[in-house]
C-alpha positions, -999 to 999 in steps of 0.1 A, spaced: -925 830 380 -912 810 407 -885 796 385 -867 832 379 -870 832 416 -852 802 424 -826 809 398 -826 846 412 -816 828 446 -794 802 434 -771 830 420 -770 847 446 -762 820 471 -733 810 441 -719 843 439 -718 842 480 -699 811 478 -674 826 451 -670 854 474 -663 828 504 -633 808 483 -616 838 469 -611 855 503 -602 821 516 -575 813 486 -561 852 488 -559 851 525 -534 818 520 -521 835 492 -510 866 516 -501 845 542 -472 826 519 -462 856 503 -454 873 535 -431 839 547 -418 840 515 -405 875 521 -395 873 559 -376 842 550 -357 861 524 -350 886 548 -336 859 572 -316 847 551 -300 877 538 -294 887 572 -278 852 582 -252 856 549 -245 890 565 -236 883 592 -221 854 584 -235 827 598 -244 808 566 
């Protein structure tokens, strides 16, 4: 019995940790998308108006 238990918590604790890494690794992921996009933006403006 106590062995279901402890596997019982050890998913639980893995899954928690899963949960941890992917809101970690999307929250990067976000954050470089969004640069990605206001550096495009900066640099469409900059051939605009000329300056590159």
């Amino acid at each position: 019995m106590s062995s279901n238990f402890s596997l019982y918590i050890f998913c639980i604790v893995a899954i928690a940790v899963a949960i941890f890494f992917i809101k970690k690794v999307t929250s990067c992921l976000f954050k470089t998308i969004i640069f990605l996009i206001l550096l495009a933006v900066l640099v469409y403006i900059a051939f605009t108006l000329g300056v590159l």
